[in-house]
GUGU-747750 format. One record per atom (N, C-alpha, C, CB): residue in one letter; x, y, z. Coordinates in steps of 0.1 Angstrom, whole numbers, padded with zeros to 4 digits, always signed. Glycine has a CB too. Layout:
! residues N
AXYZ ...
***
This chain:
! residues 259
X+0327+0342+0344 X+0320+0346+0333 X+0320+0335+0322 X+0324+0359+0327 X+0334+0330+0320 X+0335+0322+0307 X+0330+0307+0316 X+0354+0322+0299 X+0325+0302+0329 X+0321+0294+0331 X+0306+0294+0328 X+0326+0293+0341 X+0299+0306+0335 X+0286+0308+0332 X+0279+0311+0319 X+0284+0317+0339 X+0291+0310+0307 X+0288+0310+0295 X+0289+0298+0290 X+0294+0319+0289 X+0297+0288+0293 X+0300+0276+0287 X+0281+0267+0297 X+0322+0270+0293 X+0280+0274+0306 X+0266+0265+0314 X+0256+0271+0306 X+0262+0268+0333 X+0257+0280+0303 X+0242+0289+0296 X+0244+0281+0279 X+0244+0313+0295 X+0253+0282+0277 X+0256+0271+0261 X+0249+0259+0259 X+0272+0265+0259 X+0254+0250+0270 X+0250+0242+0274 X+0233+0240+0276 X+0258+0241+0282 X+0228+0247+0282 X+0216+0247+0288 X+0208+0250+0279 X+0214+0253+0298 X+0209+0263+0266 X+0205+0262+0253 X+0206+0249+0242 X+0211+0271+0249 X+0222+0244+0245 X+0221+0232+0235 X+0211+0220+0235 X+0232+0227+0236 X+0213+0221+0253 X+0205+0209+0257 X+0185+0217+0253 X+0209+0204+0279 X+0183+0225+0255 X+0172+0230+0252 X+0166+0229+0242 X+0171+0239+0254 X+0174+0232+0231 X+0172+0230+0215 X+0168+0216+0211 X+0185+0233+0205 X+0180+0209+0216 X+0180+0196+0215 X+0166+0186+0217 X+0190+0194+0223 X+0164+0193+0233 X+0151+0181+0235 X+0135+0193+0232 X+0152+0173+0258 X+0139+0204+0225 X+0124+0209+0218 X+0130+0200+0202 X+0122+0234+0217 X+0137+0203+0203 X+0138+0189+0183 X+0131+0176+0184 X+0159+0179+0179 X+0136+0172+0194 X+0135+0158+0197 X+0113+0160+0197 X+0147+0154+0217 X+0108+0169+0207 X+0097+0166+0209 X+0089+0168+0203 X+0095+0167+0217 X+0091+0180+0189 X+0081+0188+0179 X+0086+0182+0164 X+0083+0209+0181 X+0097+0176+0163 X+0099+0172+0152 X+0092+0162+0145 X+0108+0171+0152 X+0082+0164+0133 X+0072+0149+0132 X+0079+0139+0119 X+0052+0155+0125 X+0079+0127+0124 X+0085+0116+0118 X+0077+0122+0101 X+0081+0098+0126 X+0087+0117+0095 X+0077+0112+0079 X+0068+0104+0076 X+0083+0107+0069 X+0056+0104+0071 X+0050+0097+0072 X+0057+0085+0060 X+0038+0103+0071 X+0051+0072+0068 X+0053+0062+0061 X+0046+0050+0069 X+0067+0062+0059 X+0051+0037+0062 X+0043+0028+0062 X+0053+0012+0064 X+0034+0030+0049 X+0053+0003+0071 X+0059-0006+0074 X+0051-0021+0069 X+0062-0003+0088 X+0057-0033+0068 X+0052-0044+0067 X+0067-0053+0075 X+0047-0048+0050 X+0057-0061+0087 X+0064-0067+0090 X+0071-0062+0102 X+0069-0070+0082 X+0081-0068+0109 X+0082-0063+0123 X+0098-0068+0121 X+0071-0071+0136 X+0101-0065+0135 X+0119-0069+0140 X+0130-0063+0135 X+0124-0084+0136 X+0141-0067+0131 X+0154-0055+0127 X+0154-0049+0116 X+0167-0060+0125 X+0142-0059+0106 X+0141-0050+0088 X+0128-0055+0086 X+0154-0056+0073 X+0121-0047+0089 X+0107-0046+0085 X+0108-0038+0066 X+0097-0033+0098 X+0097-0039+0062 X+0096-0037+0046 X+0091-0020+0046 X+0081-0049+0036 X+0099-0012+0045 X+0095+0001+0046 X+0089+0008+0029 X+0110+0010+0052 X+0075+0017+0035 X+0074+0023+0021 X+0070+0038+0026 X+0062+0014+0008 X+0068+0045+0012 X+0061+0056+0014 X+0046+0055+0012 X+0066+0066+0006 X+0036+0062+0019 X+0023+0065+0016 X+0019+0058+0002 X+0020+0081+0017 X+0027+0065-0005 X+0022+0065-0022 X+0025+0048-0027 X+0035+0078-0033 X+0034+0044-0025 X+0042+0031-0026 X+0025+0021-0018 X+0063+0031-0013 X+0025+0024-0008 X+0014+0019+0003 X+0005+0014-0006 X+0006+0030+0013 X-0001+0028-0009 X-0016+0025-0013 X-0016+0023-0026 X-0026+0036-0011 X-0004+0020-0033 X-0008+0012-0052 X-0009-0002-0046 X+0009+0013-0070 X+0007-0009-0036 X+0004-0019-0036 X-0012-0023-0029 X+0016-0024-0030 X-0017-0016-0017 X-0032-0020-0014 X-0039-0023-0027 X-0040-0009-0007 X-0042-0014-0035 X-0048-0011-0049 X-0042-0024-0055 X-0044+0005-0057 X-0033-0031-0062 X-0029-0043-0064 X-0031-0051-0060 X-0021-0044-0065 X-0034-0057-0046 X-0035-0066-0042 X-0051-0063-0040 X-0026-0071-0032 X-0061-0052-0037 X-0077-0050-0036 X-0079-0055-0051 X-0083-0032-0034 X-0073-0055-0060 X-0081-0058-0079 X-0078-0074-0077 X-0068-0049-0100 X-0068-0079-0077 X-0067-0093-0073 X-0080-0101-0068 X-0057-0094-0061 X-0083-0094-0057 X-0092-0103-0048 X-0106-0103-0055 X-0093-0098-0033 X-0107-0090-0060 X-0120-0086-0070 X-0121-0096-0081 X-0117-0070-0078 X-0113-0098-0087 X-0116-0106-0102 X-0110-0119-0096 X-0108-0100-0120 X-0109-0124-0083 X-0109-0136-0078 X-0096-0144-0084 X-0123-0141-0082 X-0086-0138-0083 X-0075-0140-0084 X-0066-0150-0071 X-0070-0127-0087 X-0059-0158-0075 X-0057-0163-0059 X-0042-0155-0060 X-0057-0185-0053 X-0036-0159-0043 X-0030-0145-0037 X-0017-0146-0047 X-0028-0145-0017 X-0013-0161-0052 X+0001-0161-0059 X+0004-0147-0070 X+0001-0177-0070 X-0012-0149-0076 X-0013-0137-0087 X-0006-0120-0080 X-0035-0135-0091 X-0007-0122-0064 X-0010-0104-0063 X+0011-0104-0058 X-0028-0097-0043 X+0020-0116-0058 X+0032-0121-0055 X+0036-0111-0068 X+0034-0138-0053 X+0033-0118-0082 X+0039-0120-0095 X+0031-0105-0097 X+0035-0137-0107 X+0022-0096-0099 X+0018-0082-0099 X+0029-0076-0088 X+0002-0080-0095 X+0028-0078-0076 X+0039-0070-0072 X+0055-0067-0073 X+0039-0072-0064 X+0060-0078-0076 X+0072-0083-0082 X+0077-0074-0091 X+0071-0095-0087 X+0065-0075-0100 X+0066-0066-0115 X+0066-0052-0115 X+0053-0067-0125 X+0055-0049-0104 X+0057-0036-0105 X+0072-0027-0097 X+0044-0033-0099 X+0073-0034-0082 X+0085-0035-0079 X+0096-0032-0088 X+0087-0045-0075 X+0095-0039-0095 X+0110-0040-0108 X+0110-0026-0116 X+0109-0054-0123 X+0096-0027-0123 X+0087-0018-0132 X+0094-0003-0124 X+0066-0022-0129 X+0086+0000-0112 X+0084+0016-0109 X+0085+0017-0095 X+0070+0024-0113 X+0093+0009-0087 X+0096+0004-0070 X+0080+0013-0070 X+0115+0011-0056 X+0069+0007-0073 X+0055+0012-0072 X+0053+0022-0070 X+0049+0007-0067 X+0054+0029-0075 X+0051+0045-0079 X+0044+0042-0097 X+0071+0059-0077 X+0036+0052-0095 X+0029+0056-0105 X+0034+0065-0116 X+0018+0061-0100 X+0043+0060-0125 X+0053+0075-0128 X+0043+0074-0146 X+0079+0072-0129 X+0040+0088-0149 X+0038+0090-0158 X+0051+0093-0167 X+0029+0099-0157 X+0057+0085-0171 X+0066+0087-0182 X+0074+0072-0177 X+0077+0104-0182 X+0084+0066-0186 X+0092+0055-0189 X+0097+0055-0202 X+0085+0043-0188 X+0107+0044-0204 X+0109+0038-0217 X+0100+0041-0229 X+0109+0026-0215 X+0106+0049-0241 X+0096+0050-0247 X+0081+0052-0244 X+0097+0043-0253 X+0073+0048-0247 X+0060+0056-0245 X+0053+0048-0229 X+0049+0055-0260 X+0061+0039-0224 X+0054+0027-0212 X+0058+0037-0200 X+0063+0007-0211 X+0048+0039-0191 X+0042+0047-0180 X+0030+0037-0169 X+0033+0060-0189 X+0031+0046-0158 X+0026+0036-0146 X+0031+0023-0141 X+0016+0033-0148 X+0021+0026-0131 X+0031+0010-0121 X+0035+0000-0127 X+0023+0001-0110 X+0031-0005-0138 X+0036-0016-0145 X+0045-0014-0158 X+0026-0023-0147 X+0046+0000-0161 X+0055+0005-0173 X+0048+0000-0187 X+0072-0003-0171 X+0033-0002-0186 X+0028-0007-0195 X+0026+0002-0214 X+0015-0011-0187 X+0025-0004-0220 X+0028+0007-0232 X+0014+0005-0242 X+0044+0002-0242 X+0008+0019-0239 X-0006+0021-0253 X+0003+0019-0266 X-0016+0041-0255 X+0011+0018-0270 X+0013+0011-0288 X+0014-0002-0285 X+0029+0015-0299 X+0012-0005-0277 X+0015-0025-0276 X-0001-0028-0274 X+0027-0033-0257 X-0012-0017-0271 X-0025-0026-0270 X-0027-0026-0257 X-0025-0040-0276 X-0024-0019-0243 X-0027-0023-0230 X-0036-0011-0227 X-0014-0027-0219 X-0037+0003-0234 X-0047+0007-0231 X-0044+0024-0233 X-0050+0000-0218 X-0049+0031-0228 X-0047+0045-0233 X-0041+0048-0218 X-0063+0054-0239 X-0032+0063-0223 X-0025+0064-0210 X-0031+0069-0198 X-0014+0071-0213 X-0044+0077-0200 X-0051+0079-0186 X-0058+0068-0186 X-0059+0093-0184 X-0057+0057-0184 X-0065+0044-0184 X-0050+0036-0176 X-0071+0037-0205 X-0043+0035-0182 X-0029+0029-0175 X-0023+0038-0167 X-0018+0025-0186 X-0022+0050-0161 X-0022+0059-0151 X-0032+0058-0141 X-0021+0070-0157 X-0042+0051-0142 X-0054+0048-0132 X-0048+0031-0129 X-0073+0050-0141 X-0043+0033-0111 X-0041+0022-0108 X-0048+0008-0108 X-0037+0025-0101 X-0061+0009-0109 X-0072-0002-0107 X-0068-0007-0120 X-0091+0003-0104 X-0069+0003-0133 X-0070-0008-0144 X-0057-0011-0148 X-0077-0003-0156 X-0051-0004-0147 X-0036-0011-0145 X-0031-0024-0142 X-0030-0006-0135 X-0036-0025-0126 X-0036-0036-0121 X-0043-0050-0130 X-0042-0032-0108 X-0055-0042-0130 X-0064-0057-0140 X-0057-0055-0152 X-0084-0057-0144 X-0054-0048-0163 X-0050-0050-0175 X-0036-0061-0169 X-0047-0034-0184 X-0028-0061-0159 X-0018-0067-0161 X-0024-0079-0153 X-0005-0061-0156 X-0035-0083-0146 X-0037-0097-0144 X-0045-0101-0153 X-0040-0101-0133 X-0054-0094-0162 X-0060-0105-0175 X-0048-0108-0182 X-0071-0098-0187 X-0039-0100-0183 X-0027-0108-0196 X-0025-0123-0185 X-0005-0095-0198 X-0017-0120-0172 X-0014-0127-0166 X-0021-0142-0168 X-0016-0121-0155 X-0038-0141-0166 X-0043-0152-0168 X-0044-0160-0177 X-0050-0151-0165 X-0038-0158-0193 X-0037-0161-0205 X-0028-0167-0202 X-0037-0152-0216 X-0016-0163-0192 X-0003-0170-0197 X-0006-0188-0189 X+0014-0160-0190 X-0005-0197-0199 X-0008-0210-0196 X+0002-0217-0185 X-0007-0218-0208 X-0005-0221-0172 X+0001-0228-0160 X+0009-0220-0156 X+0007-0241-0162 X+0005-0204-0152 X+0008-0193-0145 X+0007-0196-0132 X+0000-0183-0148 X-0001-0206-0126 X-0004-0206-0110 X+0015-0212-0108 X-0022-0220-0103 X+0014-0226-0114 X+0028-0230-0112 X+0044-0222-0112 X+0027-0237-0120 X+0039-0211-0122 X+0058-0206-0129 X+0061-0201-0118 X+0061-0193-0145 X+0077-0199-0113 X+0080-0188-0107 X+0078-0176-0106 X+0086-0188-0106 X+0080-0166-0099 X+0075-0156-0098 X+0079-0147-0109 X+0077-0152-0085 X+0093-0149-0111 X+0098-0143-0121 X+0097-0150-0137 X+0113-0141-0116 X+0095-0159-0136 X+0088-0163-0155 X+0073-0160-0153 X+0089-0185-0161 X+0065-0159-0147 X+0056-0158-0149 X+0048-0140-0154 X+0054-0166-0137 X+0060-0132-0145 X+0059-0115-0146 X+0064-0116-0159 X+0069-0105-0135 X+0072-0124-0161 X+0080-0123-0177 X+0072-0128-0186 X+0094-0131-0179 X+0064-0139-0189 X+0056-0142-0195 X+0044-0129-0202 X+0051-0151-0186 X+0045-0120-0192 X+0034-0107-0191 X+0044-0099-0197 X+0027-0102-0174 X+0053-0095-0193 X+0062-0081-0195 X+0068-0080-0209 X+0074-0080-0185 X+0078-0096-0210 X+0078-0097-0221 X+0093-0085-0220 X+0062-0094-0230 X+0099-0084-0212 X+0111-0072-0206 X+0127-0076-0212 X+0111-0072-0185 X+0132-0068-0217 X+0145-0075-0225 X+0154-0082-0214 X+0155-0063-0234 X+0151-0084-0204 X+0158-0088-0192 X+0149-0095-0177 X+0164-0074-0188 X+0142-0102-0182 X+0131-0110-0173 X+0138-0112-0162 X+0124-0125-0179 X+0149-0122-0158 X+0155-0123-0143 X+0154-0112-0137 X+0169-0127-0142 X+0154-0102-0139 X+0157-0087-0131 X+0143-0090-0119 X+0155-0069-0144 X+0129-0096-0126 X+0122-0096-0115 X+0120-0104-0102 X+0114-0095-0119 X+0130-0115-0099 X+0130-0121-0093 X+0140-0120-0082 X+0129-0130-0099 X+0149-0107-0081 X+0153-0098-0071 X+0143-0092-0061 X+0159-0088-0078 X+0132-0091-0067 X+0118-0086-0059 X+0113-0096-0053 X+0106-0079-0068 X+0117-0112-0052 X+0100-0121-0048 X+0097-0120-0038 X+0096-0135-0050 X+0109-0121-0026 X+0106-0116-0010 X+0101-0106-0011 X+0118-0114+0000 X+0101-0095-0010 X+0094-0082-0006 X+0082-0083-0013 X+0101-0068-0011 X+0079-0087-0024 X+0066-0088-0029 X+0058-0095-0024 X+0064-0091-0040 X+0065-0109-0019 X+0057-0118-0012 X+0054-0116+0004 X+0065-0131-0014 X+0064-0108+0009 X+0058-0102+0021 X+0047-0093+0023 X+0066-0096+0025 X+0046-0081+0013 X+0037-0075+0010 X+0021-0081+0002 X+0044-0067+0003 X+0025-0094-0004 X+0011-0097-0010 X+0006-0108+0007 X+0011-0108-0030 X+0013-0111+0017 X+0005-0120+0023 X-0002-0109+0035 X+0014-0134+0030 X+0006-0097+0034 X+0002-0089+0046 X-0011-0081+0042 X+0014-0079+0050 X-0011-0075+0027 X-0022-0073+0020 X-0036-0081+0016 X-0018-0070+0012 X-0030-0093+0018 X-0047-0104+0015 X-0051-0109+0021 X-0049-0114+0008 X-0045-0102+0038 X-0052-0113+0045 X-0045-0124+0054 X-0059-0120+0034 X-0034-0129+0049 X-0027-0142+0048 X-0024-0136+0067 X-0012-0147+0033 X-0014-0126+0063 X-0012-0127+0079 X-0013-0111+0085 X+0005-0133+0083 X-0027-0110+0095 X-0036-0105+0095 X-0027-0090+0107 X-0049-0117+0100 X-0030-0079+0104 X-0020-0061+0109 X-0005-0068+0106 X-0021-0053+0133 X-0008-0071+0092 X+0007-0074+0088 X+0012-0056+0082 X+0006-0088+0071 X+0001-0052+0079 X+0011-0035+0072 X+0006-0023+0079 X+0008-0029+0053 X+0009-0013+0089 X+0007-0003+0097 X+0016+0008+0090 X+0010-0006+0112 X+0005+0022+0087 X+0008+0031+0084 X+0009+0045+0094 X+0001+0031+0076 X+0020+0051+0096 X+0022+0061+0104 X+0017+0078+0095 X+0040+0060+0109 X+0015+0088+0106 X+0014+0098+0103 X+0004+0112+0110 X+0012+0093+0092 X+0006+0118+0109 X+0000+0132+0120 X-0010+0128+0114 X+0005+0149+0120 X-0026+0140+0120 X-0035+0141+0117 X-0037+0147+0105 X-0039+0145+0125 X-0044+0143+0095 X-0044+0149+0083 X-0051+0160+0082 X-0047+0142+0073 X-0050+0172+0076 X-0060+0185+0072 X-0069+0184+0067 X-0056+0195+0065 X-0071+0177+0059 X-0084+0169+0051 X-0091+0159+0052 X-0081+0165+0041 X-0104+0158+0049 X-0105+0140+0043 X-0119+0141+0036 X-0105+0125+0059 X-0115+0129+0025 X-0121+0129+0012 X-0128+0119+0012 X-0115+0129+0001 X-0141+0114+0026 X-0148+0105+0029 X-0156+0099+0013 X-0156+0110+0040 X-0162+0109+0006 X-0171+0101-0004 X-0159+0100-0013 X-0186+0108-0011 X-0148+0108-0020 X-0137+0098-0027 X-0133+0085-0022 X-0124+0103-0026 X-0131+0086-0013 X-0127+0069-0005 X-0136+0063-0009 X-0127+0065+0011 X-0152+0062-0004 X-0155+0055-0012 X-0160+0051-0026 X-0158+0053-0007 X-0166+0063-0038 X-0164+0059-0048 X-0148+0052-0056 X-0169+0069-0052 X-0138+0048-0046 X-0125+0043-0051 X-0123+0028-0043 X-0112+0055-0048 X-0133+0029-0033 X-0135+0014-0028 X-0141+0007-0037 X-0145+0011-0015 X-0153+0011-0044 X-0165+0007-0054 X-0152+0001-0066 X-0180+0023-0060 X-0145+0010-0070 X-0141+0004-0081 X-0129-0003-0080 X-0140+0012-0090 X-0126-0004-0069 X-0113-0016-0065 X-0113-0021-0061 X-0105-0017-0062 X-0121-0023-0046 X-0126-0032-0041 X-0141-0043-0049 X-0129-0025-0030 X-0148-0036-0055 X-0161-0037-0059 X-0176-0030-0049 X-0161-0051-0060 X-0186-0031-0057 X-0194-0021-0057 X-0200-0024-0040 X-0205-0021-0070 X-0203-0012-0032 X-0207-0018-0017 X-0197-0022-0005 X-0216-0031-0020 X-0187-0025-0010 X-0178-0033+0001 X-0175-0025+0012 X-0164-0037-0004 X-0177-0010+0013 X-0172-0006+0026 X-0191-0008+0037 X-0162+0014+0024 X-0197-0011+0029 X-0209-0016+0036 X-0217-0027+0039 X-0215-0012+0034 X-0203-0039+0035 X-0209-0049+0040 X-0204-0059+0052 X-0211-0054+0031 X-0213-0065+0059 X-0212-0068+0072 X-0206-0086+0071 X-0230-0065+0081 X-0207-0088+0065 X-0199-0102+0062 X-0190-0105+0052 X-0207-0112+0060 X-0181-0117+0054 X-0170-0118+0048 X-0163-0127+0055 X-0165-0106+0046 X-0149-0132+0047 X-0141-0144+0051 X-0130-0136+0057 X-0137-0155+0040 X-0122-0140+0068 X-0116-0134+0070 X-0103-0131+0065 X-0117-0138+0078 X-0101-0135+0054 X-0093-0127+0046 X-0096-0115+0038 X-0089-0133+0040 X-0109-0119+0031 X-0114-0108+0026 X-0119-0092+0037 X-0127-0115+0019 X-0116-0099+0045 X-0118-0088+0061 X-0108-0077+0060 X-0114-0096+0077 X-0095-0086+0058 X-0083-0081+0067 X-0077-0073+0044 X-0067-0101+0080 X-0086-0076+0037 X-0080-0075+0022 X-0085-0059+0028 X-0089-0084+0005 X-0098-0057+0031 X-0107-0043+0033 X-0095-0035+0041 X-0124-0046+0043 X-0097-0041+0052 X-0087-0034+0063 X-0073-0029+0059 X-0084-0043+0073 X-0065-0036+0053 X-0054-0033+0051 X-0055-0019+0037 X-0046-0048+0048 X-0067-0022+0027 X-0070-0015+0017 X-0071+0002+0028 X-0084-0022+0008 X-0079+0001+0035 X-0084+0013+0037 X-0072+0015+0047 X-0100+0014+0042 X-0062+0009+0053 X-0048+0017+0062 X-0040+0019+0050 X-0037+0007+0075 X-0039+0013+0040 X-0029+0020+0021 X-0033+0029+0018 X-0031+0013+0006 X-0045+0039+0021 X-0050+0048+0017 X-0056+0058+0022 X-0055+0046+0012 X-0052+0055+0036 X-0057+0068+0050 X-0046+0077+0049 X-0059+0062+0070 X-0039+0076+0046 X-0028+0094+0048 X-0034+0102+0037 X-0008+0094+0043 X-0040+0097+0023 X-0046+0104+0009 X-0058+0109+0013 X-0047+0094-0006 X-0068+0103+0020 X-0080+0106+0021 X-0082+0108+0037 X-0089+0097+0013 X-0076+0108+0044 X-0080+0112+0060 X-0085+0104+0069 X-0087+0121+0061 X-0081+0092+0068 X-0079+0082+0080 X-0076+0083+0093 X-0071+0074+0079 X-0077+0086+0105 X-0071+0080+0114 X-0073+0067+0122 X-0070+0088+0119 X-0086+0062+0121 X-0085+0049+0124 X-0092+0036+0114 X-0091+0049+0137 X-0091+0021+0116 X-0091+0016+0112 X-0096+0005+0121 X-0084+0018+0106 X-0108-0006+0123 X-0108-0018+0129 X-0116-0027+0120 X-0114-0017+0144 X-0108-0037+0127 X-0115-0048+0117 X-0111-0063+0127 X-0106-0048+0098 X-0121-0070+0124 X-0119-0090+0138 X-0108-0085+0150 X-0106-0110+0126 X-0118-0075+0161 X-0109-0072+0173 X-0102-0065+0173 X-0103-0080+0176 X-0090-0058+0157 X-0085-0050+0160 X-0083-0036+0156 X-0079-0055+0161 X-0075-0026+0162 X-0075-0016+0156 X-0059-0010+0151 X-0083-0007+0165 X-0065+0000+0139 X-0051+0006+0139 X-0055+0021+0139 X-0041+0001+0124 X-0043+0022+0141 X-0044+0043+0148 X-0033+0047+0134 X-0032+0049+0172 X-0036+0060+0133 X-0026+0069+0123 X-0012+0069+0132 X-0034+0087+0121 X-0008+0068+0144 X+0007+0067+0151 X+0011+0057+0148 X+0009+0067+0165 X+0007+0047+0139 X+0013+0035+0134 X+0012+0022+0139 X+0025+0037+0133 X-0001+0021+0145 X+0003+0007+0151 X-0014+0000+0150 X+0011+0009+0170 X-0015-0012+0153 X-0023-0022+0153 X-0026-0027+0165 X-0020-0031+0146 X-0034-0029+0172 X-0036-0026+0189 X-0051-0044+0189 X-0046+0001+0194 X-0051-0044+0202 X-0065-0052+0203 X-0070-0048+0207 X-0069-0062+0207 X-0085-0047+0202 X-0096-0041+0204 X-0109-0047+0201 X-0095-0031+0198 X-0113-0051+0213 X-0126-0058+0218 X-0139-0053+0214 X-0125-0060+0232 X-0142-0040+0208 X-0149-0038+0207 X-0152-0034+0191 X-0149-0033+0217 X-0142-0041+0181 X-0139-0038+0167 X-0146-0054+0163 X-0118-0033+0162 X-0157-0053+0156 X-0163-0062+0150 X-0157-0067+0137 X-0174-0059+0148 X-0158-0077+0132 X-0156-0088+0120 X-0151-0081+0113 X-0167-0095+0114 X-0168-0071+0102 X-0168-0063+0095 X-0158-0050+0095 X-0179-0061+0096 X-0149-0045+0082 X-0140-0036+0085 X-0146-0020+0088 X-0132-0037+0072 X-0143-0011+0098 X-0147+0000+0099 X-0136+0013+0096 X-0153-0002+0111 X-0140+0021+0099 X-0130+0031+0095 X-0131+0046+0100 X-0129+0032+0081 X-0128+0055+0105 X-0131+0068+0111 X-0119+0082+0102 X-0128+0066+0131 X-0125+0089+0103 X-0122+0098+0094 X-0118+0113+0103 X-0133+0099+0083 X-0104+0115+0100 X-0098+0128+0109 X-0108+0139+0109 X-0082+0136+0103 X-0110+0145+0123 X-0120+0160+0122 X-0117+0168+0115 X-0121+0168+0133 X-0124+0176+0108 X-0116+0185+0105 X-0114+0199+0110 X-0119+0186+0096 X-0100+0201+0105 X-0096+0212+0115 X-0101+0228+0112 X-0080+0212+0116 X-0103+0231+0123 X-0114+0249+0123 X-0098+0255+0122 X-0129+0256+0144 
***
């Protein structure tokens, strides 16, 4: 009896164990980069940096600019969008309406965020040159400027995988979503990308892989599951695949929705 109870224990344990193992769904999240320490984020983290490095390319910024914005924000709010900070400074860049950068549902909207902190950016004289960290400082103006230059790897990983530079550099995981908010997506392409872009058929191949990577930063919010763009594709299980039949132009498909 106490044998056939210690096998039946067993045979439950092991039962439990591999129904855990096979129904349990990872968290969604989002990777850059590959091998023993890839750059891990959450969804939310994902899609500001896309949104940061999509305003960049818009007001024709070259990619150093989207290094020294990430950095900042990194330091700023490990990029999250937090409505509250230091005295009255809020959002990704901790920016402050009594200093003149803008009103707070205006600096809580990541697009202008982003551009309010690269027009300062571009004021600051021989900005392309400074390091990553005088140059965020130049902008921030932070009682402790070195603090941002703890960030320039990760930022700089994240701005080459975002612009293009090095092409299914960021794959986002995650189940099928319940939703999806096809015309949000794109009235939020129009204004961060600029007007038309998820409908047009040419482009450099960076500005390809800017689209592509924009619309995998923002498929878990609005209901992505696939993504192709020059050959390849990416799937909501997290990965970037080749695919011969994914043209230049970026495309995108949107989860069914569920009856």
């Amino acid at each position: 009896m106490v044998a056939t109870a210690v096998v039946a224990a067993v045979a439950v344990g092991f039962g439990v164990h591999a129904l855990l193992r096979h129904v349990t769904t990872p968290a969604p999240a989002c990777t850059v980069g590959s091998g023993d320490a890839p750059l891990l984020l959450s969804p939310d983290q994902a899609e500001d940096a896309a949104t940061i490095a999509a305003v960049a390319k818009r007001l024709g910024m070259p990619d150093h600019a989207v290094t020294v914005a990430l950095a900042t924000a990194l330091q700023e709010s490990k990029l999250h969008n937090y409505p509250f900070g230091d005295r009255d400074s809020l959002g990704l860049f901790q920016q402050r309406p009594s200093q003149g950068w803008g009103r707070p549902v205006q600096l809580l909207t990541p697009a202008y965020a982003a551009e309010a902190f690269y027009r300062h950016l571009a004021n600051v004289e021989g900005w392309e040159t400074l390091p990553v960290a005088t140059a965020a400082q130049e902008v921030q103006h932070s009682a402790d400027g070195s603090a941002y230059a703890q960030w320039e790897e990760e930022a700089r990983a994240l701005a080459r995988a975002l612009t293009g530079e090095i092409p299914a550099g960021m794959a986002c995981r995650y189940p099928t979503p319940n939703q999806t908010r096809g015309k949000a997506l794109r009235a939020l392409a129009d204004q961060e990308l600029g007007p038309g872009v998820l409908d047009r058929t040419t482009g450099s191949v960076a500005e390809d892989w800017t689209v592509a990577q924009w619309l995998v930063g923002h498929a878990y919010a609005y209901g992505l599951v696939s993504v192709t763009v020059r050959g390849q594709r990416w799937t909501n299980d997290g990965h970037w695949q080749k695919d011969d039949r994914a043209t230049s132009a970026p495309s995108y498909q949107l989860a069914l929705p569920r009856m």
